[in-house]
C-alpha positions as CSV (number, residue, x, y, z in Angstrom):
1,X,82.1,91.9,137.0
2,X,82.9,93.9,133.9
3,X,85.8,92.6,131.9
4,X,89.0,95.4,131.6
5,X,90.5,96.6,128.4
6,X,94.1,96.5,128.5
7,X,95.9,99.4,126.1
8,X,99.3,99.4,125.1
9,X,99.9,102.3,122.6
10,X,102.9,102.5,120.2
11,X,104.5,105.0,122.4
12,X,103.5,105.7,126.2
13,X,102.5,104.6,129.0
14,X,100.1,101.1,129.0
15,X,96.6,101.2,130.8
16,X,93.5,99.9,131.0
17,X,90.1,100.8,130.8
18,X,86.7,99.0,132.5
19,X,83.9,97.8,130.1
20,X,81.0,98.9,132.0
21,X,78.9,100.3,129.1
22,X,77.1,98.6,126.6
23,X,79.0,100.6,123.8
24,X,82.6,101.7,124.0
25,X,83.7,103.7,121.2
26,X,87.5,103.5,120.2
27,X,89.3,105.9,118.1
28,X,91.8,108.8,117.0
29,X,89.3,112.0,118.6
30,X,89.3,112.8,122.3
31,X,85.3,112.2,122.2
32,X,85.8,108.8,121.8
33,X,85.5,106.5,125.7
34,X,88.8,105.5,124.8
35,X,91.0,108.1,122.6
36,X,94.0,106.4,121.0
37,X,96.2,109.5,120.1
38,X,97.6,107.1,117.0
39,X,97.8,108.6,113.2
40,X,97.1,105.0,112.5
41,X,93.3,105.2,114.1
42,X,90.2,106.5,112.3
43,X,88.6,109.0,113.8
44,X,86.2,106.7,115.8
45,X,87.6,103.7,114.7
46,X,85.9,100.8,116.3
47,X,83.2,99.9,119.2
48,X,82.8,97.3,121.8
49,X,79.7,96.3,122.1
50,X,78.4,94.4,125.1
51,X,75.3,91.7,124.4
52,X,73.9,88.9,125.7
53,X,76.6,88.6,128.5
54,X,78.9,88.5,126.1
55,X,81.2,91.2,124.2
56,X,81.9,91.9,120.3
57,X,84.4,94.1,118.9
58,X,83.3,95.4,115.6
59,X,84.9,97.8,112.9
60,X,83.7,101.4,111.7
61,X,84.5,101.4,108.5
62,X,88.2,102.5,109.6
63,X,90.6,103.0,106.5
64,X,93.5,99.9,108.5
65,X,90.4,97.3,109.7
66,X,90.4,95.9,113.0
67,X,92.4,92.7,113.6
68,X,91.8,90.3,116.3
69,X,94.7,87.9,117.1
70,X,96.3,88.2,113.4
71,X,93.2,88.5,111.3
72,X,91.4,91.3,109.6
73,X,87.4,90.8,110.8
74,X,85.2,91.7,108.5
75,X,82.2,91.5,111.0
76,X,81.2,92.1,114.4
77,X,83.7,89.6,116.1
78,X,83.3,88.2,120.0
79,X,85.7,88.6,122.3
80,X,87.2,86.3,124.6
81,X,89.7,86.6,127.5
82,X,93.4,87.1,125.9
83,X,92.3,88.2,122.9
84,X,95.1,90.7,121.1
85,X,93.1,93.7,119.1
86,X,95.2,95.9,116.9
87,X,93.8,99.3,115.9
88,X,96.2,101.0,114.3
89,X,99.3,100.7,116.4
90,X,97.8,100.1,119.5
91,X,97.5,96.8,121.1
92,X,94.5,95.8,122.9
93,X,94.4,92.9,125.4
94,X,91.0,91.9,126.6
95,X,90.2,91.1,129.9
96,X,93.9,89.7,130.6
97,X,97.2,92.1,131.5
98,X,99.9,91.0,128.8
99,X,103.1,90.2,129.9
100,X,105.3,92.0,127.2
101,X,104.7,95.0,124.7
102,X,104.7,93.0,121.8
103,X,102.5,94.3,118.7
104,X,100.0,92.0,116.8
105,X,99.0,93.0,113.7
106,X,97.2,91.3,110.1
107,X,98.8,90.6,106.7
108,X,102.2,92.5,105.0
109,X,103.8,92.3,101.7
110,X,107.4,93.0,100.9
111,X,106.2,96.3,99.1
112,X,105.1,97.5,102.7
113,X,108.8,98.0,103.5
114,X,111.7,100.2,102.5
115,X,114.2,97.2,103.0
116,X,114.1,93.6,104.1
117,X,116.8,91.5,105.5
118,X,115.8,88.0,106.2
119,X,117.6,86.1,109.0
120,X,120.2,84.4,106.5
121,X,120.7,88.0,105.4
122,X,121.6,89.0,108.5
123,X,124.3,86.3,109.2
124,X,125.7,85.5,105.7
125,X,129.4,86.1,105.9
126,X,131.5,88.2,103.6
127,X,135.2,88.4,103.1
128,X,135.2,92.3,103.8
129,X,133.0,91.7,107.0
130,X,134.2,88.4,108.1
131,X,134.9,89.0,111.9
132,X,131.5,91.2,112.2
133,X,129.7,89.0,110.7
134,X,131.2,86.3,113.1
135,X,130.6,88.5,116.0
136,X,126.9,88.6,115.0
137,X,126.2,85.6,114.5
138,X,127.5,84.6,118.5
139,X,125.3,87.5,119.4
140,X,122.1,86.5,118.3
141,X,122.9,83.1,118.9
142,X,124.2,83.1,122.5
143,X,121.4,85.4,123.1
144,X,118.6,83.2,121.8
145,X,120.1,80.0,123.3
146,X,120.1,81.9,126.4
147,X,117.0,82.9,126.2
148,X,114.8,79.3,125.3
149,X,117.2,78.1,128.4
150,X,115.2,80.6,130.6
151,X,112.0,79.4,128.9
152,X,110.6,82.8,127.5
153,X,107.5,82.8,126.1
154,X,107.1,83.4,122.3
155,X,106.4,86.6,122.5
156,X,109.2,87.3,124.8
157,X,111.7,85.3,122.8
158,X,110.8,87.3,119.6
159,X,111.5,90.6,121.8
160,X,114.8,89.2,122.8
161,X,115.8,88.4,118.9
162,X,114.6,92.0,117.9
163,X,116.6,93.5,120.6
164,X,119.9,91.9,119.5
165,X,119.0,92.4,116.0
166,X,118.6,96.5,116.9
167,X,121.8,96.5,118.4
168,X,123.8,95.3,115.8
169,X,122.0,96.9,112.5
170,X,121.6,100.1,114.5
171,X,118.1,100.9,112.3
172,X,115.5,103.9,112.5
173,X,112.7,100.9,112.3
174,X,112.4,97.4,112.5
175,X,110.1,94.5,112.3
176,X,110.7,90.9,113.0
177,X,107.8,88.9,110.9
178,X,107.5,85.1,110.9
179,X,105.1,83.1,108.1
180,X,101.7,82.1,109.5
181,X,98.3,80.8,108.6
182,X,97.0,79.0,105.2
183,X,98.2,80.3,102.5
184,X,101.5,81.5,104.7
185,X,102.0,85.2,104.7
186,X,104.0,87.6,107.0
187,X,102.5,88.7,110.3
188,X,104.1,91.2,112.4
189,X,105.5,90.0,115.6
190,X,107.5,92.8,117.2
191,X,108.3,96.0,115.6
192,X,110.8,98.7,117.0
193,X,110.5,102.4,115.9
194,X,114.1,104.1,117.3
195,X,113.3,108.3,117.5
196,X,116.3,108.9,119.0
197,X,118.9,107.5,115.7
C-alpha cells in the first residue's frame, strides 16, 4: 500500500496526497504533483522519490533547503513514518495524520526577527505595569499548569503557551522557539501570523 503525504500549509485547509509514483515533485508552480501555493517554496522545490521499497525526500536546489524533523539535509534523505518535512511554510507529515498544526522548521538567529521577548521578558514586573504584569503571569501559568494536568503532547502544549502568549501581547506575528541539538540553537516550534491585527 502506498504511504500518504499529509500537507498542512501556512494558511488553509490540511490534506493529503497518495505516493503512488516513483517521483513526486513538490513546489511553488501548479505543474508540480503537489503545488504548495507558498512564497516560501521554489518553483519545484523538492521530489520524493520512491526506491527500493523505500522512500527519500531530496532537495532541488531550493533557495530555504528542505528540513526533515529540525535539520537542513543536504542529501537525498529517507523517509520514515512520522517524519515532519518543512518546505517553506508548509508542513509535511509522512505516512502519519498529525494531531496539531504545529510548524517544524531548521536553524534561526536573533537577526531573523524584528523583536524578541524571551519568557522572562514576558513576565518581568514593572512598577508602571505591576497588576498586568501579575495578571499575565496567572494566565500563562494557570494555563500551562492546566494544560500538562490534561497531559498534552509537546506539541500541543507549545500551542497552548503560544495561544495565551497571543492573547495578551496582541502581535501581528509570533514564534515560540525552544534551544535544541549540539551546539544549541533556536528551532521553531509554533509560529502565529495574525492578518486580521
Amino acid at each position: 500500500m502506498a504511504p500518504t503525504l499529509y500537507i498542512y500549509p501556512r494558511k488553509g485547509d490540511a490534506s493529503k496526497y497518495p505516493i503512488k509514483r516513483e517521483r513526486v515533485s513538490i513546489g511553488r508552480t501548479a505543474d508540480n504533483d503537489i503545488p504548495t501555493e507558498d512564497p516560501y517554496s521554489s518553483t519545484t522545490h523538492a521530489f520524493i522519490i520512491a526506491e527500493g521499497g523505500s522512500y527519500y525526500i531530496q532537495d532541488n536546489k531550493s533557495k530555504n533547503g528542505v528540513f526533515v524533523n529540525s535539520s537542513k539535509i543536504e542529501t537525498a534523505t529517507a523517509l520514515n513514518k512520522g517524519d515532519e518535512i518543512l518546505i517553506g511554510g508548509t508542513r509535511f507529515v509522512f505516512d502519519k495524520e498529525a494531531k496539531t498544526q504545529v510548524e517544524i522548521s531548521g536553524e534561526y538567529s536573533s537577526t531573523d526577527f524584528d523583536t524578541i521577548y524571551s519568557v522572562e521578558e514576558i513576565l518581568r514586573e514593572t512598577d508602571a505595569s505591576t497588576q498586568f504584569q501579575k495578571k499575565s503571569k496567572d494566565l500563562i501559568f494557570g494555563g500551562v499548569a492546566k494544560a500538562l494536568m490534561l497531559h498534552l503532547e509537546i506539541p500541543e502544549l507549545l500551542e497552548n503557551i503560544m495561544d495565551l502568549i497571543n492573547d495578551l501581547i496582541h502581535m501581528d506575528r509570533g514564534v515560540l522557539m525552544l534551544y535544541d541539538g549540539e551546539p544549541r540553537r533556536l528551532h521553531e516550534k509554533v509560529s502565529r501570523i495574525n492578518k486580521e491585527r
